[in-house]
mmCIF entry with sequence, helices, sheets and N, C-alpha, C, O atoms, coordinates in Angstrom:
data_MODEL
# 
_entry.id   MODEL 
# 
_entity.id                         1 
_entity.type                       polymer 
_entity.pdbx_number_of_molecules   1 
# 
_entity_poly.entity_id                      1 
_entity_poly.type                           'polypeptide(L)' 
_entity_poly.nstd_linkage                   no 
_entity_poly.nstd_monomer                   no 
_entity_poly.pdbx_seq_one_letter_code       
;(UNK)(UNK)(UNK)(UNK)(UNK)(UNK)(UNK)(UNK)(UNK)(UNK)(UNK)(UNK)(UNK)(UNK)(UNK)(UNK)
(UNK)(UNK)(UNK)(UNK)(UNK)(UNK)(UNK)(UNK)(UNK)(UNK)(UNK)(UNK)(UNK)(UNK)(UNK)(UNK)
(UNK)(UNK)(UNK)(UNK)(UNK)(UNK)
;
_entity_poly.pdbx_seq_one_letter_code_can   XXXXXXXXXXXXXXXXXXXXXXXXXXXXXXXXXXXXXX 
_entity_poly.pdbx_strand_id                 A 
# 
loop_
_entity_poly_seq.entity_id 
_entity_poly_seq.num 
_entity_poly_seq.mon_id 
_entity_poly_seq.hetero 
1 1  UNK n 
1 2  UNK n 
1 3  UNK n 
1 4  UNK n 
1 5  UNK n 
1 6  UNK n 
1 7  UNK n 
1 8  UNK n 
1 9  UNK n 
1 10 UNK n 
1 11 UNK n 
1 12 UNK n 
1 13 UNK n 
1 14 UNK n 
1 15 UNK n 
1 16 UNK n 
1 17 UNK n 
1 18 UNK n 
1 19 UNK n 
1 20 UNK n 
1 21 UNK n 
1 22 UNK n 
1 23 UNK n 
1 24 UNK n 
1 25 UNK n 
1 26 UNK n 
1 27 UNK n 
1 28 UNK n 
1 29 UNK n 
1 30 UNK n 
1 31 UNK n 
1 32 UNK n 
1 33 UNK n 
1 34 UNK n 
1 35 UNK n 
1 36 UNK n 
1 37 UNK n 
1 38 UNK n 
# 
_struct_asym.id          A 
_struct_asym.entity_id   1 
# 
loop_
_struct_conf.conf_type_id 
_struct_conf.id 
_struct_conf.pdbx_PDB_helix_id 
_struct_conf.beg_label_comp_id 
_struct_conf.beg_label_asym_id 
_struct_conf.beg_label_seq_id 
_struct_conf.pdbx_beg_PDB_ins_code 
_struct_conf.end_label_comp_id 
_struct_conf.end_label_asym_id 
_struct_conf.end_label_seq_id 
_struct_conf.pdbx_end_PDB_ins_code 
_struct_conf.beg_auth_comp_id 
_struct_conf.beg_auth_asym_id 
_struct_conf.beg_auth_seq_id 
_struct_conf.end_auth_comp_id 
_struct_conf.end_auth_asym_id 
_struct_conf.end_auth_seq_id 
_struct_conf.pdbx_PDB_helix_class 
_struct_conf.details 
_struct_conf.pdbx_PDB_helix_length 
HELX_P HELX_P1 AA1 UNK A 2  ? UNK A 6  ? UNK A 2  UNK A 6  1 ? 5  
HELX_P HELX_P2 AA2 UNK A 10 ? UNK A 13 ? UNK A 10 UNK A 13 1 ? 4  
HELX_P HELX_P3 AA3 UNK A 15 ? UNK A 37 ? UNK A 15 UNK A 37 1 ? 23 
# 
_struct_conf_type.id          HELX_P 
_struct_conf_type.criteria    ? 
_struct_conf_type.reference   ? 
# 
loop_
_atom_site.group_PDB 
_atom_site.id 
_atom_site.type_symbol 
_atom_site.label_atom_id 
_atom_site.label_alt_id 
_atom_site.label_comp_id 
_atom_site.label_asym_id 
_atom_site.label_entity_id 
_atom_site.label_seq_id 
_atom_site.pdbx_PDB_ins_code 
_atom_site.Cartn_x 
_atom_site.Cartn_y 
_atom_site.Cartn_z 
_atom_site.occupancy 
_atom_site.B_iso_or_equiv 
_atom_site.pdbx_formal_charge 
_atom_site.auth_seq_id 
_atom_site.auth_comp_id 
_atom_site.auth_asym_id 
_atom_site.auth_atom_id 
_atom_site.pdbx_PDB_model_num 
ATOM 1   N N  . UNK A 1 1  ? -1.155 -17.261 -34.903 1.00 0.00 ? 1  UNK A N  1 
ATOM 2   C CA . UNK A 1 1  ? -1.809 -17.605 -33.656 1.00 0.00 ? 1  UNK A CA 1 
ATOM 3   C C  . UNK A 1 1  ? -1.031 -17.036 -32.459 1.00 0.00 ? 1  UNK A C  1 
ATOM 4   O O  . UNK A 1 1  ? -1.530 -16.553 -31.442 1.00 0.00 ? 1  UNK A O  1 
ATOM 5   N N  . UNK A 1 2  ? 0.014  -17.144 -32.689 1.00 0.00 ? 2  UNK A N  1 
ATOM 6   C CA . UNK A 1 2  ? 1.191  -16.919 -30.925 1.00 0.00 ? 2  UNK A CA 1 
ATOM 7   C C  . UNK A 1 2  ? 0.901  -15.051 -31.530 1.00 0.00 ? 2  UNK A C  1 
ATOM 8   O O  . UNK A 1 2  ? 0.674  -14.450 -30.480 1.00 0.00 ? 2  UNK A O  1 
ATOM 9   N N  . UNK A 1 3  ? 0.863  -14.491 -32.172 1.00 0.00 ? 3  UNK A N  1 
ATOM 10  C CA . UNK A 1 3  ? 1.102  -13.104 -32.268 1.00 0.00 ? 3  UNK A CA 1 
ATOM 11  C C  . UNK A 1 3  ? 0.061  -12.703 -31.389 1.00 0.00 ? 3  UNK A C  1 
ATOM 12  O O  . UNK A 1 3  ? 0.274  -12.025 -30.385 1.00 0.00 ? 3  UNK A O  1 
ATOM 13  N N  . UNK A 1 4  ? -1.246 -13.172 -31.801 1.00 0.00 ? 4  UNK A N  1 
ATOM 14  C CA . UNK A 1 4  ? -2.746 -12.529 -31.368 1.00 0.00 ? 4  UNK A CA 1 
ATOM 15  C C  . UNK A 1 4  ? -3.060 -12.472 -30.345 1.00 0.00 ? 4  UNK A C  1 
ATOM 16  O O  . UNK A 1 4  ? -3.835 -11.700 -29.780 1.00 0.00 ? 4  UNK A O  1 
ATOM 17  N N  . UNK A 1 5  ? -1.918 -14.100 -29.658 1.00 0.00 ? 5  UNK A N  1 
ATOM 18  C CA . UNK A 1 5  ? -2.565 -14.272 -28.241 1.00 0.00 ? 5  UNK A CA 1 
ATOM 19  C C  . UNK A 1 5  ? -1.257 -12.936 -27.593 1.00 0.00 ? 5  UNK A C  1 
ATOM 20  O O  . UNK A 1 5  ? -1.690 -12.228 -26.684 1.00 0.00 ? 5  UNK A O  1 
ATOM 21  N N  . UNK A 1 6  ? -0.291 -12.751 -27.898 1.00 0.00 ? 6  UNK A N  1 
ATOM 22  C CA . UNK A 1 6  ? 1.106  -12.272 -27.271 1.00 0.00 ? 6  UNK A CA 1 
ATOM 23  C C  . UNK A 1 6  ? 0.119  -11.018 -27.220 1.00 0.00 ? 6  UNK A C  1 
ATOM 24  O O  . UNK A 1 6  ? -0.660 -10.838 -26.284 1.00 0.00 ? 6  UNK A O  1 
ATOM 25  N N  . UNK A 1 7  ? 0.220  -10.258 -28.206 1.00 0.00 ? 7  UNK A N  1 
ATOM 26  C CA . UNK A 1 7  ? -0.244 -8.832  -28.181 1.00 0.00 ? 7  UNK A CA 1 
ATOM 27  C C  . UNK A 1 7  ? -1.406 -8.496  -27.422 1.00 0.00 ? 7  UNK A C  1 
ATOM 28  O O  . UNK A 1 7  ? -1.489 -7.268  -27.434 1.00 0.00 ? 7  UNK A O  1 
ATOM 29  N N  . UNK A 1 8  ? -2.327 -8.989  -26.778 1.00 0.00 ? 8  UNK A N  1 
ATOM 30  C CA . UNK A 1 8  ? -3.039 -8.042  -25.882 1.00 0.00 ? 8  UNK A CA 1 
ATOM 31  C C  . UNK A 1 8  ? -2.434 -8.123  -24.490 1.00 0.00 ? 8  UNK A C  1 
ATOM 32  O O  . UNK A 1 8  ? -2.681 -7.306  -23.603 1.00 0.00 ? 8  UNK A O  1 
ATOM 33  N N  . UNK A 1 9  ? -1.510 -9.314  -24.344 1.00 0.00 ? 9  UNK A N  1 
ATOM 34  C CA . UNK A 1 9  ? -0.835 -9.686  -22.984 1.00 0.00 ? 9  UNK A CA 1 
ATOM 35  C C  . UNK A 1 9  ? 0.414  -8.075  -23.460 1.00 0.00 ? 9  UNK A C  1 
ATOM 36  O O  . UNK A 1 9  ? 0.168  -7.106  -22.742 1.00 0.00 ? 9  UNK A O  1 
ATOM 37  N N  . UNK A 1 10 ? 0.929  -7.965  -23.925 1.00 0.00 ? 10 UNK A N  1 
ATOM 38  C CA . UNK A 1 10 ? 1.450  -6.514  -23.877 1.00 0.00 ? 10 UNK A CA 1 
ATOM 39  C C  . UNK A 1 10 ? 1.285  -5.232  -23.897 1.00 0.00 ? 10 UNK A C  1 
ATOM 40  O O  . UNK A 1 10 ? 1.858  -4.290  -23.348 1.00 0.00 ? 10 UNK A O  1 
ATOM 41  N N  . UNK A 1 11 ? 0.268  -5.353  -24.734 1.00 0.00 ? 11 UNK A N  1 
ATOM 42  C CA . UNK A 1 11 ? -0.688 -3.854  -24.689 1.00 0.00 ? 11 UNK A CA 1 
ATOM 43  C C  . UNK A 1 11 ? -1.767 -3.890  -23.383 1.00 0.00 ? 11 UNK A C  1 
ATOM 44  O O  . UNK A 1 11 ? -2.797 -3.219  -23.456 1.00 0.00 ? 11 UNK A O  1 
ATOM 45  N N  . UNK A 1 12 ? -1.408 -4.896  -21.910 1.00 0.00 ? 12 UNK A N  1 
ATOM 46  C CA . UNK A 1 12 ? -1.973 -5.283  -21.043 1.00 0.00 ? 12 UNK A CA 1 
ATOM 47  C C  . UNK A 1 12 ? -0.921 -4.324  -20.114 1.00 0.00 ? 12 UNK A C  1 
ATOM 48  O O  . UNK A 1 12 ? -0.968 -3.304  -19.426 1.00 0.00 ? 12 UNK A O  1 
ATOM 49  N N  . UNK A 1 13 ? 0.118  -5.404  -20.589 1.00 0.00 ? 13 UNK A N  1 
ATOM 50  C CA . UNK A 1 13 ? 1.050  -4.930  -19.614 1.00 0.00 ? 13 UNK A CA 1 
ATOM 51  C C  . UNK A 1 13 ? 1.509  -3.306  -19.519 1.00 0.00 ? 13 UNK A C  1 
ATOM 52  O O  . UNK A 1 13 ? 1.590  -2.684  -18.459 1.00 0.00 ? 13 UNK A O  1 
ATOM 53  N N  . UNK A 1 14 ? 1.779  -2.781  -20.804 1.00 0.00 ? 14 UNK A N  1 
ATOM 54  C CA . UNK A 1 14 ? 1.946  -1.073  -20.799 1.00 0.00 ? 14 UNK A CA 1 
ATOM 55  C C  . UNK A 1 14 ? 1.354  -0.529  -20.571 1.00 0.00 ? 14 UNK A C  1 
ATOM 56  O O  . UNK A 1 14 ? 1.750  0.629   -20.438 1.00 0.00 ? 14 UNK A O  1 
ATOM 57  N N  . UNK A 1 15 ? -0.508 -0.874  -20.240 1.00 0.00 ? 15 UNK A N  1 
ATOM 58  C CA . UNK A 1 15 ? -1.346 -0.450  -19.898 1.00 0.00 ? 15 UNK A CA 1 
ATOM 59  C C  . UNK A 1 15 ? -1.467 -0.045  -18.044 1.00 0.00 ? 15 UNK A C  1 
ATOM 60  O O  . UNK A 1 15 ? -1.937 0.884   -17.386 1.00 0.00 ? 15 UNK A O  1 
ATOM 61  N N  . UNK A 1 16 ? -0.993 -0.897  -17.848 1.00 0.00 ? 16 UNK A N  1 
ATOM 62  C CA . UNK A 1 16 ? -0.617 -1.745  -16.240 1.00 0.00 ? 16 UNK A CA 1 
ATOM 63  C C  . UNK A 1 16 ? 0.704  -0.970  -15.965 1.00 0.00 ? 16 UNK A C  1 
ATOM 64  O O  . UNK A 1 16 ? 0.969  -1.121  -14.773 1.00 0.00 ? 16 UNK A O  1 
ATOM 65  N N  . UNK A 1 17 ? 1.488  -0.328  -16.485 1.00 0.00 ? 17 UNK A N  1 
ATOM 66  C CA . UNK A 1 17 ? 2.698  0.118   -16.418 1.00 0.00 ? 17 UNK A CA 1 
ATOM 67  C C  . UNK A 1 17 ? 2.298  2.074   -16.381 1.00 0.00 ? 17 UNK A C  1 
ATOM 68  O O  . UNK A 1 17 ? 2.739  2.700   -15.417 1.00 0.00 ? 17 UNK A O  1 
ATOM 69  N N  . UNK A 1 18 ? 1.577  2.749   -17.343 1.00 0.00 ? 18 UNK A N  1 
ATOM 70  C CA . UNK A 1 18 ? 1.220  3.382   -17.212 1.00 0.00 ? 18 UNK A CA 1 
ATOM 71  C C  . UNK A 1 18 ? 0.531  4.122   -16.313 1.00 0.00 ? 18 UNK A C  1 
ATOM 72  O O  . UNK A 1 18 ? 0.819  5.236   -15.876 1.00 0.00 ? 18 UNK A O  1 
ATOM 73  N N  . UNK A 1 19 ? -0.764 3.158   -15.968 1.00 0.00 ? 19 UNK A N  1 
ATOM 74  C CA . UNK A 1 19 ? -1.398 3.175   -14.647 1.00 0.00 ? 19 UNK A CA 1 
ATOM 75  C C  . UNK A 1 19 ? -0.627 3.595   -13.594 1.00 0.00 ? 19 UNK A C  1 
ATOM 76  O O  . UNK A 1 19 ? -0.605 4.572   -12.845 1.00 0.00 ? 19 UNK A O  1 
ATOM 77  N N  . UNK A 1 20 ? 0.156  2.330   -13.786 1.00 0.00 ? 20 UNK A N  1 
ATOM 78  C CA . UNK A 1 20 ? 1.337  2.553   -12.373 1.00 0.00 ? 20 UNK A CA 1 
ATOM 79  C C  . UNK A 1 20 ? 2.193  3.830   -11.615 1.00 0.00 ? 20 UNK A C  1 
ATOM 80  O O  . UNK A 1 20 ? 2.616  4.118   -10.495 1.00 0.00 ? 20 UNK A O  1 
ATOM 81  N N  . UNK A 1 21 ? 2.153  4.411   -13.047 1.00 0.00 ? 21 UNK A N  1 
ATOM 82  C CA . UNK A 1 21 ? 3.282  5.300   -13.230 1.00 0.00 ? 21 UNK A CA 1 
ATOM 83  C C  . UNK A 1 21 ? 2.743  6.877   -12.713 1.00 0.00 ? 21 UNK A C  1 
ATOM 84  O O  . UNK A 1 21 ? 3.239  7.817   -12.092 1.00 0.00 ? 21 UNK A O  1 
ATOM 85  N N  . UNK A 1 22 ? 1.244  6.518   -13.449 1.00 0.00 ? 22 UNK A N  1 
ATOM 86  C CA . UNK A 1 22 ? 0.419  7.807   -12.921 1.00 0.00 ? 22 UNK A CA 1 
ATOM 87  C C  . UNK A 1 22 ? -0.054 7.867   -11.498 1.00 0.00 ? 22 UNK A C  1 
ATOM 88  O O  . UNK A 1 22 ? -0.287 8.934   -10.931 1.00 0.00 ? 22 UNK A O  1 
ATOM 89  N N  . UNK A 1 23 ? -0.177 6.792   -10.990 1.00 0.00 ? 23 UNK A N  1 
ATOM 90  C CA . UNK A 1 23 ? -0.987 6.380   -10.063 1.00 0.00 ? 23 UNK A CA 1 
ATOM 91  C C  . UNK A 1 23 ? -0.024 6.856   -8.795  1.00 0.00 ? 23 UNK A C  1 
ATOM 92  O O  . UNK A 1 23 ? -0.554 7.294   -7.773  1.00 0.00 ? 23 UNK A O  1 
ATOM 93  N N  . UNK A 1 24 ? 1.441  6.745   -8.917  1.00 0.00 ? 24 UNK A N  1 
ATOM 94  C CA . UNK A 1 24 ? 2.620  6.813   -8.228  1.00 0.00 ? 24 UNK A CA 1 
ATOM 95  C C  . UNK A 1 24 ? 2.839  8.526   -8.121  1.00 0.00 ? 24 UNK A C  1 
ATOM 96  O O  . UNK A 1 24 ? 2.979  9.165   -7.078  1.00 0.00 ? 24 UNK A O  1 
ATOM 97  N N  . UNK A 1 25 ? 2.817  9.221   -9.951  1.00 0.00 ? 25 UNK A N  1 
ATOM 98  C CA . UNK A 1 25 ? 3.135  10.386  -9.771  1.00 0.00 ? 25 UNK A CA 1 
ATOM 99  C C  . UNK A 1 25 ? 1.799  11.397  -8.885  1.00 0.00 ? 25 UNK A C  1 
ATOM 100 O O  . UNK A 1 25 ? 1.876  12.445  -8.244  1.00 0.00 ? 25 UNK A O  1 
ATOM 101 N N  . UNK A 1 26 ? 1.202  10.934  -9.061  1.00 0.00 ? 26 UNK A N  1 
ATOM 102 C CA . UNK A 1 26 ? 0.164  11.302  -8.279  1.00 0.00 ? 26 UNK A CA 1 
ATOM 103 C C  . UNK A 1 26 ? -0.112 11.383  -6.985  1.00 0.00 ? 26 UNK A C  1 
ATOM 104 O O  . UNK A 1 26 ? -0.602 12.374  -6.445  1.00 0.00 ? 26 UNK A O  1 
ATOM 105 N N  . UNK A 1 27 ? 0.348  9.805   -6.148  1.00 0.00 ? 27 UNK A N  1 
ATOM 106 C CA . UNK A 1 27 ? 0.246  9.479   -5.385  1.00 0.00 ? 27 UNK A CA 1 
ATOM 107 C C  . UNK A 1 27 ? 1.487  10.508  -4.169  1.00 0.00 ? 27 UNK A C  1 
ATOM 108 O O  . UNK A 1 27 ? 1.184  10.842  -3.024  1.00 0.00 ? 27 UNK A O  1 
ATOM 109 N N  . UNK A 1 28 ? 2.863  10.817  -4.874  1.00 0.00 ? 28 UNK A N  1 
ATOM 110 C CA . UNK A 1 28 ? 3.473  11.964  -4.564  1.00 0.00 ? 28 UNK A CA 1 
ATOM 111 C C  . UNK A 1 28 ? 3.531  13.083  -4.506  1.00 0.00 ? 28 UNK A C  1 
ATOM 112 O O  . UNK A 1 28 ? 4.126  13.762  -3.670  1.00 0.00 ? 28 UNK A O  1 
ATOM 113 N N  . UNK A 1 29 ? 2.918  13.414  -5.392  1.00 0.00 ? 29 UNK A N  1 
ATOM 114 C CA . UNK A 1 29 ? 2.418  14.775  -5.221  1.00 0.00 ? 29 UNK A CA 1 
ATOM 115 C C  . UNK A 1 29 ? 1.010  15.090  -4.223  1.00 0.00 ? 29 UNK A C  1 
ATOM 116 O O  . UNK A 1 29 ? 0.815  16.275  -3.952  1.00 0.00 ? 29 UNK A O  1 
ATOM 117 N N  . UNK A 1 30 ? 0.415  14.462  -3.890  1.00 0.00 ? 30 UNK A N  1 
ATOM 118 C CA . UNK A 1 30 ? -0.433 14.416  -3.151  1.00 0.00 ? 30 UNK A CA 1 
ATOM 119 C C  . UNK A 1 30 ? 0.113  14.174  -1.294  1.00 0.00 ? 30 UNK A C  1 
ATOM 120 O O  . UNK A 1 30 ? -0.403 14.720  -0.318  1.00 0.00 ? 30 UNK A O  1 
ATOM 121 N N  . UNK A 1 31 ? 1.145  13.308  -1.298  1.00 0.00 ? 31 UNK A N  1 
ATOM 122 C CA . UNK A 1 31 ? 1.840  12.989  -0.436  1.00 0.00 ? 31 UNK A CA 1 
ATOM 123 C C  . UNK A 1 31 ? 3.015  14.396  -0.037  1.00 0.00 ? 31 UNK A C  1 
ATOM 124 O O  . UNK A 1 31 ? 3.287  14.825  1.084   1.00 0.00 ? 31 UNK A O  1 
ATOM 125 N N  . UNK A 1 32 ? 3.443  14.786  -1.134  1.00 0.00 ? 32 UNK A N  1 
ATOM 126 C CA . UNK A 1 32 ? 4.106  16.201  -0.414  1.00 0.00 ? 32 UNK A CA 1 
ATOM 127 C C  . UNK A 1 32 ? 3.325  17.225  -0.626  1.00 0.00 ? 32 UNK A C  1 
ATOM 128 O O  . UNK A 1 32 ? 4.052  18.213  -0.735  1.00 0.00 ? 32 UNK A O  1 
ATOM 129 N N  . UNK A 1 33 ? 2.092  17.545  -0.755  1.00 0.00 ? 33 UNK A N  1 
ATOM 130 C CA . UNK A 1 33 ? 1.274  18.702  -0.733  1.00 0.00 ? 33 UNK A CA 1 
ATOM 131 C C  . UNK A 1 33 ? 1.197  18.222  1.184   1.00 0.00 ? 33 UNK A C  1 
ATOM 132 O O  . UNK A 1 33 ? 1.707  18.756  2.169   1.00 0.00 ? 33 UNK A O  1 
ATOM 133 N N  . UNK A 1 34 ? 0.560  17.340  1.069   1.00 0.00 ? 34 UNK A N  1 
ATOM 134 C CA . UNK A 1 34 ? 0.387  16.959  2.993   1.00 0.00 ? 34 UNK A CA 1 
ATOM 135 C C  . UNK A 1 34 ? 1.697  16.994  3.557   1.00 0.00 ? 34 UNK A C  1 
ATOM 136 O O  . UNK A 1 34 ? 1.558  17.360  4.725   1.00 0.00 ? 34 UNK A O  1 
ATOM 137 N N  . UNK A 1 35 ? 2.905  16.792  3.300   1.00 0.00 ? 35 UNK A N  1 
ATOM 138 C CA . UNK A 1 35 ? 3.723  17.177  4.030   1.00 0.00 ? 35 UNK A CA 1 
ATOM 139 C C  . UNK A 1 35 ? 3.967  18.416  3.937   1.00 0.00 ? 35 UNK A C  1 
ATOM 140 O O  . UNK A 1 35 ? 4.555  18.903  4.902   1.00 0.00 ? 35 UNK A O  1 
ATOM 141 N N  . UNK A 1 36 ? 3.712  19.082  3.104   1.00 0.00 ? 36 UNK A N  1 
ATOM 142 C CA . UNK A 1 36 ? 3.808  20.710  2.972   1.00 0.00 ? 36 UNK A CA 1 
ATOM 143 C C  . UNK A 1 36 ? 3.074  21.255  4.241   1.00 0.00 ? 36 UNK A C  1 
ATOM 144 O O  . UNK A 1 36 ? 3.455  22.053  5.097   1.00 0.00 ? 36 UNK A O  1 
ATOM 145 N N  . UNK A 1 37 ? 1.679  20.442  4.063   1.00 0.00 ? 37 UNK A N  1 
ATOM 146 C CA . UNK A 1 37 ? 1.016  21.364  5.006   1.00 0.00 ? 37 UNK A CA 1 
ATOM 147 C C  . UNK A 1 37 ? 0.966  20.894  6.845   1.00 0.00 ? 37 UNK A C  1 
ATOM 148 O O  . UNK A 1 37 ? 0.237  21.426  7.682   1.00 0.00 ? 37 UNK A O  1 
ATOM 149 N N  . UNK A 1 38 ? 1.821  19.931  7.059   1.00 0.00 ? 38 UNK A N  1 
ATOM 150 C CA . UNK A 1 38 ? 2.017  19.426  8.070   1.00 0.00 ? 38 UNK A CA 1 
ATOM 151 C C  . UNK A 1 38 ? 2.955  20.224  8.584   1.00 0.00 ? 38 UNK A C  1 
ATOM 152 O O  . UNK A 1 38 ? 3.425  19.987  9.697   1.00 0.00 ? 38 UNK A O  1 
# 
């Protein structure tokens, strides 16, 4: 029972972590393309 409920709360969280991660590398590179062109 504790496994079934644990495991989507983690495969939540790396999900949520990933996101993050892309969302960030992205979010910089987008951010120094505009300072490039500023």
């Amino acid at each position: 029972m504790q496994k079934s409920s644990c495991t989507p709360n983690f495969v939540k969280n790396s999900l949520k972590m990933l996101i993050y991660s892309h969302v960030n590398s992205a979010f910089s590179l987008v951010f120094a393309s505009l300072w490039d062109t500023i």
